[in-house]
C-alpha positions in Angstrom: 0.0 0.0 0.0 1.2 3.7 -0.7 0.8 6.0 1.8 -1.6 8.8 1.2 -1.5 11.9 1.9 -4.6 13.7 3.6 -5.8 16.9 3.8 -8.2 17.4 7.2 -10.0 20.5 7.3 -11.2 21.8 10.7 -11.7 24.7 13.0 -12.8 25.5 16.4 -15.6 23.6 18.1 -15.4 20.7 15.3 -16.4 17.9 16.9 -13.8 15.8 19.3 -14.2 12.2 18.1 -15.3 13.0 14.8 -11.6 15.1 14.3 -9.1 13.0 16.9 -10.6 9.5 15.9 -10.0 9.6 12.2 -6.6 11.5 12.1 -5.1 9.0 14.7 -6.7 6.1 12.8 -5.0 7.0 9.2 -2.1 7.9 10.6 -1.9 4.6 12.4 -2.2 2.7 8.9 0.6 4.8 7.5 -1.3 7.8 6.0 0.1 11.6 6.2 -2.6 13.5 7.6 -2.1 17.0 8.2 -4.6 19.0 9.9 -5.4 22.2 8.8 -7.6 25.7 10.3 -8.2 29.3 8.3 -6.5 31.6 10.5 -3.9 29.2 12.2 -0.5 28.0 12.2 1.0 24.9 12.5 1.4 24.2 16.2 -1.2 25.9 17.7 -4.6 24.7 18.9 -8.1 24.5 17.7 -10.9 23.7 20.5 -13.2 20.9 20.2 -16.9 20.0 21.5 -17.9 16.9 22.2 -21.6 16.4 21.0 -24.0 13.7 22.3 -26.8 11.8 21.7 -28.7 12.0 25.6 -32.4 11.7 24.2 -32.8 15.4 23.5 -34.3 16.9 20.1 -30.9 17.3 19.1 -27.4 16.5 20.3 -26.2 17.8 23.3 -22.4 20.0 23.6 -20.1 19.3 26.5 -16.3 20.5 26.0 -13.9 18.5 24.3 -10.1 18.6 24.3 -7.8 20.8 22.5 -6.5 19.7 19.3 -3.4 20.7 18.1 -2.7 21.3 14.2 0.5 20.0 12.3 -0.1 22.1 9.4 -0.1 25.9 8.5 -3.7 26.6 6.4 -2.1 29.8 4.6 0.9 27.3 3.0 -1.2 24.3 2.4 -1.0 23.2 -1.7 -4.6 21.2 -1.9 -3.3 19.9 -5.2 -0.7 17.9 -3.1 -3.0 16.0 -1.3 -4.2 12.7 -2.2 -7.9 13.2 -0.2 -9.9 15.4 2.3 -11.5 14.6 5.4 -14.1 17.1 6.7 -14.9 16.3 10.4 -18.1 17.8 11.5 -19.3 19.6 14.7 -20.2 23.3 14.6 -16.9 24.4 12.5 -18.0 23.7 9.3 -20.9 26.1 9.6 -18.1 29.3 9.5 -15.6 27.3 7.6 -18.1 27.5 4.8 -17.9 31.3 4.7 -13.7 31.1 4.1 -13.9 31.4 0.5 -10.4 29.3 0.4 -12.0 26.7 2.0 -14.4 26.5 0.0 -12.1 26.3 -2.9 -10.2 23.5 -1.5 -13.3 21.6 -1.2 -14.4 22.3 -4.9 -10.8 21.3 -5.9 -11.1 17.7 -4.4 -14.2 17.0 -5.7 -13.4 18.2 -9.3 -10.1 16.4 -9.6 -12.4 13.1 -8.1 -10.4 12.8 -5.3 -11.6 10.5 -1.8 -13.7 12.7 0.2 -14.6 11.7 3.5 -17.3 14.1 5.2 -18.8 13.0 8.6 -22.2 14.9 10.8 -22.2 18.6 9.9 -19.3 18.3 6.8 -22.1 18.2 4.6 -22.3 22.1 5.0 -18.7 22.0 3.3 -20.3 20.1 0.8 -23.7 21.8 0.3 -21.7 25.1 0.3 -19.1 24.3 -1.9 -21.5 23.0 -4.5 -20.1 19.7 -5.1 -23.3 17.8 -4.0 -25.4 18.1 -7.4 -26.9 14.2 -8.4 -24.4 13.0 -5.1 -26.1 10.9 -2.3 -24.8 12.2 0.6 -25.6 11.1 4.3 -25.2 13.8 7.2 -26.6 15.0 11.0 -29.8 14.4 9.9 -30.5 18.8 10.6 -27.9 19.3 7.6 -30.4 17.2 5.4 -32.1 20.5 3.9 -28.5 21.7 2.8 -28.0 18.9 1.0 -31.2 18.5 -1.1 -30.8 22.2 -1.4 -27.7 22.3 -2.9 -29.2 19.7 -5.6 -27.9 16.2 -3.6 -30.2 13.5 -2.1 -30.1 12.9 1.5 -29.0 9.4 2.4 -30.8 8.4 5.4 -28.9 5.9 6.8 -28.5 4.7 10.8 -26.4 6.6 13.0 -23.7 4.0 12.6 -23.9 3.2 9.0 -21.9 5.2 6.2 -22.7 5.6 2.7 -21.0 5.6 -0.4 -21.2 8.0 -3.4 -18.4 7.2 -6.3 -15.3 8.8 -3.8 -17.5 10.5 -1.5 -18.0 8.7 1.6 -20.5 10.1 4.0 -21.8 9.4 7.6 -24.2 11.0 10.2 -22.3 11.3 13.3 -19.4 9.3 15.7 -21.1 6.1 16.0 -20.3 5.3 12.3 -16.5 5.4 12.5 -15.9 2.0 12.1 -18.2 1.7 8.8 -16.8 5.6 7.8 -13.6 5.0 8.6 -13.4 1.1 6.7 -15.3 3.0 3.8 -13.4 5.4 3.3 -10.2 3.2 4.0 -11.6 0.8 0.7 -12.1 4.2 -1.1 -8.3 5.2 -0.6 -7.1 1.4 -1.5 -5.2 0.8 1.7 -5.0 -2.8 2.6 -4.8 -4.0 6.0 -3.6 -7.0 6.5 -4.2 -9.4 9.6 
C-alpha cells in the first residue's frame, strides 16, 4: 500500500471524536494527515466540543479537548494532497464562509479525489456545490442543505456510512468503524491481519 497523503480540514468547536478518531486512525495505517484551520498555524490549537446523543431533540455539547494542528492553512497546496477529510461539529458552519476553503473543497471533488465528510461536513459540501446528483448522508438537521444544494439525502443509521463514487459520508461518531473502513476501501489501503 502507498501511503496517502490527507488533507483534514477543521476549525474551532469541530467535533472531538469525529476530528481525533479519524486522524489517529489513518495515521496509524501509514497515512500523512495534516490538519489544517483558516487563520492558524502549525502548532497551535483549535478547540473541540464533544456532542451527544442523551435523548434530546438534538445532540447535546459538553467541552472536548484541544486539538493541536500540524499544518499551517495559509501554506497548504490542496493539489498535493491525495484526499480530504471534513470532520463535522459546529466548524463547518463558518468554515463554509472562508472562500479558500471552500475552494479547497471544490478542488477535491473536481479532480475526483476521496472525500470523506462526517455529521455537519455536509455544510462544506452543500456550500461548496459539489453535491449536485451525489447521495450524501449527514446530521440528519444538515439534510435541507444537501437536497438544497441539488444532492439527495441518504438516510442511513447513525452507525452506518454511505457511499457516493469517492465520497463517503456518515451521520455522526457512531459510524466510524463503517466511515472510517469506507473510506479506508475508497483510498485502496490494505490491512492485512
Amino acid at each position: 500500500m502507498a501511503s496517502k497523503k490527507i488533507l483534514m480540514l477543521t476549525g474551532d468547536y469541530t467535533e472531538d471524536y469525529e476530528t481525533m478518531v479519524p486522524f489517529q486512525a489513518l495515521l496509524m495505517v501509514g497515512h500523512t494527515v495534516h490538519a489544517a484551520c483558516p487563520g492558524k498555524k502549525a502548532g497551535e490549537q483549535v478547540r473541540t466540543a464533544i456532542h451527544d446523543f442523551e435523548g434530546d431533540q438534538t445532540y447535546s455539547e459538553k467541552p472536548g479537548h484541544n486539538f493541536t494542528l500540524n499544518a499551517s492553512f495559509d501554506e497548504l497546496d490542496v493539489a498535493s494532497y491525495d484526499a480530504l477529510v471534513i470532520p463535522g461539529g459546529r466548524a463547518p458552519e463558518y468554515l463554509r464562509l472562508n472562500p479558500k476553503v471552500i475552494a479547497a473543497v471544490q478542488h477535491f471533488a473536481r479532480a475526483d479525489k476521496p472525500i470523506a465528510a462526517i455529521c455537519h461536513g455536509a455544510q462544506l459540501l452543500s456550500a461548496a456545490g459539489v453535491l449536485t446528483g451525489r447521495a450524501c448522508s449527514a446530521y440528519p438537521a444538515c439534510a435541507p442543505e444537501v437536497t438544497a444544494a441539488g444532492g439527495r439525502y441518504a438516510e442511513i443509521p447513525v452507525d452506518r456510512a454511505h457511499v457516493d463514487g469517492k465520497l463517503v459520508t456518515a451521520p455522526a461518531w457512531p459510524a466510524h468503524p463503517d466511515w472510517l473502513a469506507k473510506f479506508l476501501q475508497v483510498l485502496g489501503t490494505r490491512i492485512e491481519a
